[in-house]
C-alpha positions in Angstrom: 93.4 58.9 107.5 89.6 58.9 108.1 90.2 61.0 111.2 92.1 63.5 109.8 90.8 66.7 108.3 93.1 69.7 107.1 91.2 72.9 106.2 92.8 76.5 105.9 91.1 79.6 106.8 90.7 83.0 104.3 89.6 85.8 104.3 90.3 89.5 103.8 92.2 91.8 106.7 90.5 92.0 109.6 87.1 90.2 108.8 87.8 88.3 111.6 89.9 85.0 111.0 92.1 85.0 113.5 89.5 85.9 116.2 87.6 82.8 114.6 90.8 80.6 115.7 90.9 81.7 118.7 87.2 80.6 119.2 87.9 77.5 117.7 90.5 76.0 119.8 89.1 77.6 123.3 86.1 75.7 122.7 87.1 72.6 121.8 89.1 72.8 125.0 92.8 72.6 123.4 95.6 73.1 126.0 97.0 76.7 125.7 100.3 77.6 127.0 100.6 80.3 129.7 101.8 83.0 127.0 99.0 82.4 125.1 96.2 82.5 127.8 96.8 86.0 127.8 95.7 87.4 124.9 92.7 87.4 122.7 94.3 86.7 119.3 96.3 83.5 120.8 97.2 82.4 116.6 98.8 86.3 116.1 102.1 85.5 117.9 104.2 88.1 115.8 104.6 91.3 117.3 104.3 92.9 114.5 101.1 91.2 113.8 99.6 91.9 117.2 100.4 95.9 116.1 99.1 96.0 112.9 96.1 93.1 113.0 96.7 91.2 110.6 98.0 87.8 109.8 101.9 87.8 107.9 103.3 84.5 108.8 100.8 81.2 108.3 100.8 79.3 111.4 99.6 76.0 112.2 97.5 74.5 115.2 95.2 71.2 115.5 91.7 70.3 117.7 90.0 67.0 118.8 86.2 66.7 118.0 84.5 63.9 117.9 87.8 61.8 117.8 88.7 63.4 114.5 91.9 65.6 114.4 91.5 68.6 112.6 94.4 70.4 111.5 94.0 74.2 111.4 95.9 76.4 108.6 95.6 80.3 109.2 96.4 81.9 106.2 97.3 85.4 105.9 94.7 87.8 104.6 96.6 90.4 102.5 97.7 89.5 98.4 101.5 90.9 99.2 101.5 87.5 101.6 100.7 85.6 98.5 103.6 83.0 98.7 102.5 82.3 102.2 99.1 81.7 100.9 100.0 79.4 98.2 102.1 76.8 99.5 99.6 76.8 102.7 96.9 75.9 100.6 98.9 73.1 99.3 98.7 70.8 102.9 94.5 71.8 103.2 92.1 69.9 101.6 89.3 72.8 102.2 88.7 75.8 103.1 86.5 77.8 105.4 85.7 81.2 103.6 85.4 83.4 106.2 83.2 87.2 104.8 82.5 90.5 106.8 78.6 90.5 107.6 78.7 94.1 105.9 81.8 94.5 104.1 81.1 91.9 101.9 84.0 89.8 99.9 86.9 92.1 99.6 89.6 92.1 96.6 92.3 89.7 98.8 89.3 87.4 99.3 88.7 86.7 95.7 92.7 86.4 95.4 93.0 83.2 97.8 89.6 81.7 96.9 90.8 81.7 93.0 93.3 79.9 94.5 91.5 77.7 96.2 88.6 76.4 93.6 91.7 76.2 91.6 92.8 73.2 93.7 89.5 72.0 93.6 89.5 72.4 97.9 85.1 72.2 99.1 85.0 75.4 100.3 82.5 76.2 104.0 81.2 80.1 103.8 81.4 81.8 107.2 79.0 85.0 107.2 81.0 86.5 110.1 80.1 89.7 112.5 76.6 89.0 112.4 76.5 91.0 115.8 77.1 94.0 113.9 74.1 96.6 113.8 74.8 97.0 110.3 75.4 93.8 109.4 73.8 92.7 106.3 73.8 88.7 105.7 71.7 88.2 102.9 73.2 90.9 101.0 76.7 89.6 101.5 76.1 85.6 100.8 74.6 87.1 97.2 77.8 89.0 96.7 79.6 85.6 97.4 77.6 83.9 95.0 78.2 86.2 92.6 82.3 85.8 93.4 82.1 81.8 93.0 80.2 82.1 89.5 82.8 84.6 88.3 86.1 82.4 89.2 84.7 79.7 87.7 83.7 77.6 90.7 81.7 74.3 90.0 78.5 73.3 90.7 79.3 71.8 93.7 81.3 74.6 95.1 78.8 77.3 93.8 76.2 76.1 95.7 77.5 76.4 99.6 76.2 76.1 102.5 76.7 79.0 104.6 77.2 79.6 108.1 76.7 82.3 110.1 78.5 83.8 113.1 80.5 86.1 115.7 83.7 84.9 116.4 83.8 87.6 118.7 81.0 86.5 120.6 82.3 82.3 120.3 78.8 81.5 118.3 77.6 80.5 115.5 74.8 78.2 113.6 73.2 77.6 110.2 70.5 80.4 111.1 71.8 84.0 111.3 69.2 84.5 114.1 72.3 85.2 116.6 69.7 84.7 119.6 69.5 81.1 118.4 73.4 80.6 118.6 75.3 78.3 121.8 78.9 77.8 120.6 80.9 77.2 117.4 80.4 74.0 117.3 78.2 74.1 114.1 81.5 74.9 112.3 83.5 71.7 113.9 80.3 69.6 112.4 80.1 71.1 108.9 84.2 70.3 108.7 84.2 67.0 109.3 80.9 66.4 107.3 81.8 68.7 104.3 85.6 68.7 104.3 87.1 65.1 102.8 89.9 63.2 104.3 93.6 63.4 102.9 93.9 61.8 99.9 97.2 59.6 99.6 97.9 55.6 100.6 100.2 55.0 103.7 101.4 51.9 102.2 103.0 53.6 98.9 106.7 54.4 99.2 107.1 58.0 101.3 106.0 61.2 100.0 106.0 64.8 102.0 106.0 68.2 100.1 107.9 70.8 102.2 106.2 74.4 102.8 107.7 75.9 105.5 110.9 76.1 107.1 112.0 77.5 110.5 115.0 77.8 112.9 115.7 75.8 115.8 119.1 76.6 117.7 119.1 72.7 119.2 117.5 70.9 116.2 119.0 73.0 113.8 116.4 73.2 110.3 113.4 72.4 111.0 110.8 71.9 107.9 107.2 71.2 108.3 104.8 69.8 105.3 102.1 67.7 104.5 103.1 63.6 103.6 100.9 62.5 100.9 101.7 58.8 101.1 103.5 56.7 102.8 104.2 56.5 106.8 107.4 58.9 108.3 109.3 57.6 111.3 111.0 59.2 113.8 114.7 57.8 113.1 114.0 57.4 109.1 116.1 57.2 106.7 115.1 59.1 103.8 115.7 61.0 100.4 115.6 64.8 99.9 114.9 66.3 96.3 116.2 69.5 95.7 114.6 71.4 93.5 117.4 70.9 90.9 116.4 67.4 91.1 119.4 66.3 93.3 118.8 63.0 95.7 120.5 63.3 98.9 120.3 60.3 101.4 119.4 61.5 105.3 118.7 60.4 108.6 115.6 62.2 110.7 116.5 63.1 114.1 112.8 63.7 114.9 109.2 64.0 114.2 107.3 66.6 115.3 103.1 66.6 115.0 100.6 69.4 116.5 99.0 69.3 119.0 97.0 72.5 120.0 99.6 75.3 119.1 102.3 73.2 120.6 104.7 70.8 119.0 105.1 67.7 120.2 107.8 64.5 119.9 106.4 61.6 117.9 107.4 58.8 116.7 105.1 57.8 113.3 103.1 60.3 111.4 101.0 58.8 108.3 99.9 59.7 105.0 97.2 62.9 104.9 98.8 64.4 108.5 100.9 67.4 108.5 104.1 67.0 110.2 107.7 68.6 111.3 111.0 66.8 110.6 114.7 67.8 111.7 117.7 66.3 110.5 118.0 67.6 106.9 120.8 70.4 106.8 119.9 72.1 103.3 116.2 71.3 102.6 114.0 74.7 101.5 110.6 75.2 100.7 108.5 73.4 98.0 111.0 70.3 97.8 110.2 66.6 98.3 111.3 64.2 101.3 110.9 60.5 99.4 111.5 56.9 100.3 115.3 56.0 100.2 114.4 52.9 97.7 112.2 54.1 95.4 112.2 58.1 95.9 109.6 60.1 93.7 109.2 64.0 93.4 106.3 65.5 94.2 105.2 69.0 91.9 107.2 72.0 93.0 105.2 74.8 94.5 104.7 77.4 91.7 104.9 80.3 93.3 104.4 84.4 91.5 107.0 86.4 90.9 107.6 89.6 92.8 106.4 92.9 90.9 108.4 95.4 92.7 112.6 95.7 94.3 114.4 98.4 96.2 118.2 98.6 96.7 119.1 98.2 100.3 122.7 99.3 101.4 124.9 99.9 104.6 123.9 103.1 106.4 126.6 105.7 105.1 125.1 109.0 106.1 126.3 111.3 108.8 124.3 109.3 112.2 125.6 106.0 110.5 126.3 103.5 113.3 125.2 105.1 116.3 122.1 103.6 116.4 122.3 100.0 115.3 123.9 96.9 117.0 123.8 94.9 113.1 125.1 97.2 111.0 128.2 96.1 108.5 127.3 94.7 105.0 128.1 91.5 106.1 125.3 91.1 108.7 123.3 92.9 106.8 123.6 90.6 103.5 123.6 87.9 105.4 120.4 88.5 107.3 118.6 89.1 103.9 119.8 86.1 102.4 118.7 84.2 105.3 115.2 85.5 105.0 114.7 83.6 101.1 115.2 80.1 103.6 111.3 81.1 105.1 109.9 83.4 102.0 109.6 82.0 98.8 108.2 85.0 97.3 111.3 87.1 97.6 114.3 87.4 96.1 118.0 88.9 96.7 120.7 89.5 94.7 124.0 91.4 94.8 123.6 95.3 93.2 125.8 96.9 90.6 127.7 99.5 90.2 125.7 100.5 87.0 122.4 101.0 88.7 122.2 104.6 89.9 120.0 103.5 93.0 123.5 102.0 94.1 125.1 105.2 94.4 122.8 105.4 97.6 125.6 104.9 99.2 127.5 107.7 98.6 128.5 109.4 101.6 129.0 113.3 101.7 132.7 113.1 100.9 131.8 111.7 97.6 133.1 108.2 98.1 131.7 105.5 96.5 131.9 102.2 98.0 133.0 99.1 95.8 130.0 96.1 95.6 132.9 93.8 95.8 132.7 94.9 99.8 129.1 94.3 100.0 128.6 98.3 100.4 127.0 98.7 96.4 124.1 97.2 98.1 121.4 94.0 97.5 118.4 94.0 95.5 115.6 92.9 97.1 112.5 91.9 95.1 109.2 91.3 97.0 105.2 90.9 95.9 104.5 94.6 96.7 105.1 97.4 99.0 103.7 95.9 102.1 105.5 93.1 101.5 109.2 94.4 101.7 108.1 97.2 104.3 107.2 94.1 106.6 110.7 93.2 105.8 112.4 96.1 106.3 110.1 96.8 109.8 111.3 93.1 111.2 114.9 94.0 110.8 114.6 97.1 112.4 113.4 95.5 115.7 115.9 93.4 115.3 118.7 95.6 115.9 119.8 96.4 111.9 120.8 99.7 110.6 120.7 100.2 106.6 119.4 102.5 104.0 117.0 101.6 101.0 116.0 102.8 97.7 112.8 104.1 96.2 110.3 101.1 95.6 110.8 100.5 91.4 108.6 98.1 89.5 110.1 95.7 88.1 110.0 95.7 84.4 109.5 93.2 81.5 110.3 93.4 77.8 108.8 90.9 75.7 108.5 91.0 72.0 111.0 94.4 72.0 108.3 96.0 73.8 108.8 96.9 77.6 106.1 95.8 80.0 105.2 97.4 83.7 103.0 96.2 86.0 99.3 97.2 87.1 97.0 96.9 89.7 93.3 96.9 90.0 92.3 98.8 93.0 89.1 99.2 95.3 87.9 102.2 96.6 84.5 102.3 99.4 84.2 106.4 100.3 81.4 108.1 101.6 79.8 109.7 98.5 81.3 113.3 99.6 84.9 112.4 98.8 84.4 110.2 95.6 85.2 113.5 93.8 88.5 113.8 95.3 89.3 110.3 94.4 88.5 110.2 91.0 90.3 113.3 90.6 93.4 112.2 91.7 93.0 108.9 90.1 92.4 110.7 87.2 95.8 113.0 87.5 97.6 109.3 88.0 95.6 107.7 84.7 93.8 105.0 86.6 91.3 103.9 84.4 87.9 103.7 86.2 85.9 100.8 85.4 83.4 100.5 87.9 81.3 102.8 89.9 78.8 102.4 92.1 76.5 104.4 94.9 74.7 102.4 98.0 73.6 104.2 100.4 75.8 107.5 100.3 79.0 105.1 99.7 80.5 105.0 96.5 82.6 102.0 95.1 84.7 102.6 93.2 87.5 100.5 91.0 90.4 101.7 89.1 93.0 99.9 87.0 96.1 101.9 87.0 100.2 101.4 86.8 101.7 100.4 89.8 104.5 103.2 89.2 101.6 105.6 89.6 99.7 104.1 92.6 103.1 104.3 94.7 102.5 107.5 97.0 99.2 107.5 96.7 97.5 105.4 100.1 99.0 108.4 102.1 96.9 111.0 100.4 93.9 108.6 100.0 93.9 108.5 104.0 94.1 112.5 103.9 91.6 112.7 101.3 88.9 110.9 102.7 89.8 112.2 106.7 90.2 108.5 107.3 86.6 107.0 106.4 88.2 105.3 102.8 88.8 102.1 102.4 91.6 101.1 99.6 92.5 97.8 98.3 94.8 96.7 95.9 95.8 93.5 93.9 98.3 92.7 90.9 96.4 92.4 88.1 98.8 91.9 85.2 101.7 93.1 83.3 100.9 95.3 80.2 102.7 97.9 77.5 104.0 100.9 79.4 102.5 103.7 78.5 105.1 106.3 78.5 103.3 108.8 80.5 103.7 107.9 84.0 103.8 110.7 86.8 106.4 111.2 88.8 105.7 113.5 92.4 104.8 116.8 91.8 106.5 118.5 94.9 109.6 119.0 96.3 111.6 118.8 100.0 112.7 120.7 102.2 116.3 119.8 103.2 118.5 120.7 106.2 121.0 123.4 105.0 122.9 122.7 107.9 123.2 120.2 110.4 122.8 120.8 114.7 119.6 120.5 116.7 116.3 121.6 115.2 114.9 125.0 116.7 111.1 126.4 117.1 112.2 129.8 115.7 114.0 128.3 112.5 111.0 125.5 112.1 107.8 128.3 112.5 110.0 129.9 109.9 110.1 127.5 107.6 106.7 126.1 107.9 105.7 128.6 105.4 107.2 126.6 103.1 105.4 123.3 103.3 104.7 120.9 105.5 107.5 119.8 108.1 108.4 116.1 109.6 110.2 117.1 112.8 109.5 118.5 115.8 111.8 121.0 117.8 114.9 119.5 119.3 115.4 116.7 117.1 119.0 116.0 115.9 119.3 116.4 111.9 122.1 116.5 109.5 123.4 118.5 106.5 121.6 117.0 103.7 118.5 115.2 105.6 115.1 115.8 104.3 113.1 117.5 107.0 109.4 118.4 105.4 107.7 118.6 102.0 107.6 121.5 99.9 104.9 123.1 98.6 106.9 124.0 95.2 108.1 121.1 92.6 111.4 122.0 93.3 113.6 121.5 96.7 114.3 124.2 98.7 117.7 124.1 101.5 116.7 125.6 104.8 118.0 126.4 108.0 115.6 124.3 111.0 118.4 124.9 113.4 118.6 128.8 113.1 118.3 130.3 116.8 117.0 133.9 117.6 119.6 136.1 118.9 119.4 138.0 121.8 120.1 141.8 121.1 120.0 145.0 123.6 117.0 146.2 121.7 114.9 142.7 122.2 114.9 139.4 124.6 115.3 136.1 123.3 111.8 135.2 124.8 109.7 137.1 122.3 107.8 136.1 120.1 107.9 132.6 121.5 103.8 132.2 121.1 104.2 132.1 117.1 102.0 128.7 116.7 104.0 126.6 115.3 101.7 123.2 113.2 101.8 119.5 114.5 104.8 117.9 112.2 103.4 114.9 110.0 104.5 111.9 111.5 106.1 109.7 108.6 105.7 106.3 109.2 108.2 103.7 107.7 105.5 103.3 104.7 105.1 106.4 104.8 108.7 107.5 103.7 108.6 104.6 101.3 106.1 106.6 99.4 107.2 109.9 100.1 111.0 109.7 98.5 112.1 109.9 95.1 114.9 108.7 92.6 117.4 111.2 94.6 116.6 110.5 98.1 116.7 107.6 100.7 115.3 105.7 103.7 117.6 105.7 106.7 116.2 102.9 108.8 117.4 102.3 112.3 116.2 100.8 115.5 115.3 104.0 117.5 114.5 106.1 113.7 113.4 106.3 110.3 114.8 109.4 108.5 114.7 110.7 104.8 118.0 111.6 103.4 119.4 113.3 100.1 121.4 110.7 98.2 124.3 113.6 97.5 123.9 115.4 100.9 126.3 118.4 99.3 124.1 120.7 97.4 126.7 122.1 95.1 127.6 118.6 94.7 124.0 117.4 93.9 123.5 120.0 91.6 127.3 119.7 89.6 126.1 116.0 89.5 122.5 116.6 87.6 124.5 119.3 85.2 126.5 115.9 84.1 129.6 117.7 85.6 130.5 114.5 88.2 
């Protein structure tokens, strides 16, 4: 157990962590697989991940130095990953704090270090990007010190020794004089002397806390978790604990350790390592493998409930099934409830006919399937908007075709009084645009409780319900012509206040459905701003641009000129007509309201009317239907 070490990595988005991994096992010389040798962020497998740079799914890898194995946790960076986070902090016993040379600790990075100090893990600060021209190290270990103080963090912890380096550039050292810098192997040193080995005794009866489950089509379940005492054996027989408490008796078929980023066969893993095992059919995160004679529970992994849920449902507008190859509610519901197996911070349940969300899937003859056929849809709760459009982004590429809801928050009443959510959000402009923001804070009733000016960039935080942040990243990125920076975390649930905005502008809707035209779109862009280019396929009822106007307007974006004897159909074909928005799958997310809809499909996203009939919709808010 001495020559083990287990240390996860955090930090916030793209302040380098994964870059630092990469560093980490080239130099110590770890075997890399052909796919890997490839590419520069070797620990970023996902494609997503590669796409959007940053870290969604925790993955695990081990080095040699010095004869000590080091086992490497990468944690992801963003607070919607939270229930990755948390059970991955369970196997480490530290952490290397990894900080932006300029940025500075970040909201998500005070979110996993609470977490952290709260296990009581030593904690190693990385000062990283060093190479930066703008980099500015004292500055940022100050503002680190000032974060450990404020969560509480011991004397021990409080006063860290600090590394600095470019994982970039493969260096780093205990002086940020980067010309002084060879390799990383100052890090590998201040692990093994810093970081202490696994607790646990390998001669106490068998304990291993599961935390994360994955798929093997040969193996079948395959769960991976840390043993805290005890020895496991390829072979073993052994006793799983549900999380009801319920003892099962199984036999593992095999033991898998790390070795680099592969996984290899083994046949004895020991207390403090973390390990794979095959063999149990129904085992799930945060439950308890245990000696057969004398089997003891470990604590289950506590994990935060989700804040927000949307309604997913089978695609029933006009295009449904032409683009999907999983598309019935019965792959779809199954997919979903195969996701809780690997993410234990969301949640699924069968919809109702009473929530109004479910009549999404109302098609335009004005039938309403029955939820006993899986077509009223499934509620999925998640940890925040990221978190579910992650979700919804996956299944897309992997050949599904649905429709979802309008992100709601989910509610609490306690005491007779009902309670929403709210988040406390961070806000770095340049100076110019700090007006803009406030402003439209302001319109939202975000409650601004810091602010502050360095160098012609304002800071800026806001507390504000999470009903009234939803929609506004979209304009913040507008607003700001791209230089903003915006961070958000859950911060607690509290009274509503009653007064929450809804959007203030309308759509524009296709009247009729055909193939879009330029003369009926540079008609129509008077209105608003349009979504869709010229020869795009659209349908009666599909949400083509945003209004300008509170209301919704019906318009005709397939309207052709005519040709008459007095004019061509060739003039007046230099009108200009403006670049559509793109909207993005987070983008429509935010856009849509209580009466419209995602369509999600492998080759689209659209925006749809729930009611695609106009008279229909409008009998229906009358209270006629």
């Amino acid at each position: 157990m001495n020559d083990i070490r287990n240390v996860a990595i955090i930090a916030h988005v793209d302040h380098g962590k994964t870059t630092l991994v990469d560093a980490l096992l080239r130099q110590s010389k770890t075997h890399l697989g052909k796919e890997q040798m490839g590419h520069d962020l070797i620990m970023d497998s996902n494609e997503l991940e590669r796409e959007r740079g940053i870290t969604i799914f925790s993955k695990n890898a081990s080095v040699i130095w010095k004869g000590t194995k080091i086992n490497i946790i990468d944690t992801p960076g963003h607070a919607d990953f939270g229930g990755e986070v948390e059970r991955v902090l369970k196997m480490a016993d530290g952490c290397l704090l990894l900080v932006d040379a300029k940025e500075g600790p970040m909201p998500q990075t005070r979110f996993v270090l609470k977490h952290a100090l709260e296990m009581g893990h030593k904690v190693i600060v990385i000062v990283n990007k060093i190479d930066k021209s703008d980099a500015r190290p004292d500055y940022v270990e100050g503002k680190i010190f000032d974060l450990f103080v404020e969560l509480g963090a011991d004397e021990d912890n409080a006063y860290f020794e600090t590394i600095y380096a470019s994982s970039k550039l493969g260096r780093a050292g205990m002086d940020s004089d980067l010309s002084k810098m060879q390799d990383i192997s100052t890090i590998f040193d201040e692990i093994l002397r810093v970081v202490p080995p696994p607790s646990g005794n390998p001669d106490k009866p068998l304990q291993m806390l599961i935390t994360t489950i994955s798929a093997d089509s040969h193996k079948g379940r395959i769960a991976t978790g840390r043993i805290y005492n005890g020895t496991l054996k390829s072979g073993q027989e052994v006793t799983h604990i549900s999380r009801t408490g319920e003892k099962k008796k199984y036999r593992i078929t095999s033991l898998i350790t790390f070795e680099g980023l592969d996984r290899v066969e083994a046949q004895e893993a020991g207390a403090g390592d973390i390990a794979a095992i095959s063999g149990i059919p129904d085992i799930t995160i945060g439950e308890t493998v245990a000696d057969p004679q004398n089997p003891q529970a470990l604590d289950l992994i506590d994990i935060e409930e989700p804040t927000i849920n949307m309604t997913f449902a089978v695609n029933s507008s006009p295009f449904g099934g032409r683009e999907g190859t999983y598309k019935t509610s019965r792959q779809i519901r199954e997919r979903l409830y195969k996701e809780l197996e690997t993410d234990v911070a969301l949640r699924v349940e069968d919809g109702q006919n009473g929530d109004p969300a479910l009549r999404s899937s109302q098609s335009e003859g004005g039938q309403r399937p029955s939820v006993a056929s899986g077509e009223g849809g499934w509620i999925v709760s998640g940890r925040g908007e990221l978190h579910l459009a992650i979700l919804i982004e996956r299944l897309r590429r992997e050949g599904y075709e649905f429709q979802v809801s309008r992100p709601r928050v989910i509610e609490k009443i306690i005491g007779g009084k009902k309670y929403i959510p709210f988040e406390r959000i961070f806000i770095e402009v340049p100076e110019v645009y700090g007006g803009s923001v406030m402003q439209k804070m302001g319109t939202r009733h975000g409650q601004l409780v810091d602010t502050k000016t360095e160098n012609g960039v304002a800071n800026l935080e806001f507390i504000i319900a999470t009903p009234e942040f939803f929609g506004y990243r979209s304009e913040f990125t507008q607003d700001t012509k791209g230089l903003g920076l915006l961070n958000a975390s859950f911060l607690e649930y509290r009274p509503d206040p009653g007064n929450i905005i809804r959007r203030e502008h309308g759509s524009l809707v296709a009247h009729d459905g055909g193939t879009t035209k330029s003369y009926g779109l540079v008609n129509a862009q008077d209105r608003g701003v349009l979504f869709i280019n010229a020869g795009v396929a659209v349908y009666k009822g599909q949400v083509v641009g945003q209004n300008s106007r509170a209301e919704d307007i019906r318009i005709n974006v397939c309207k052709e000129k005519n040709q008459t004897n007095m004019r061509s159909k060739g003039e007046d074909v230099g009108e200009h007509f403006n670049a559509p928005r793109e909207m993005s799958l987070e983008n429509a997310l935010e856009y849509i309201d209580d009466t419209e809809l995602v369509e999600v499909t492998p080759q689209n996203i659209r925006i749809r009317k729930i009611i695609l009939d106009e008279l229909e919709a409008r009998r229906q808010a009358r209270g006629l239907i």
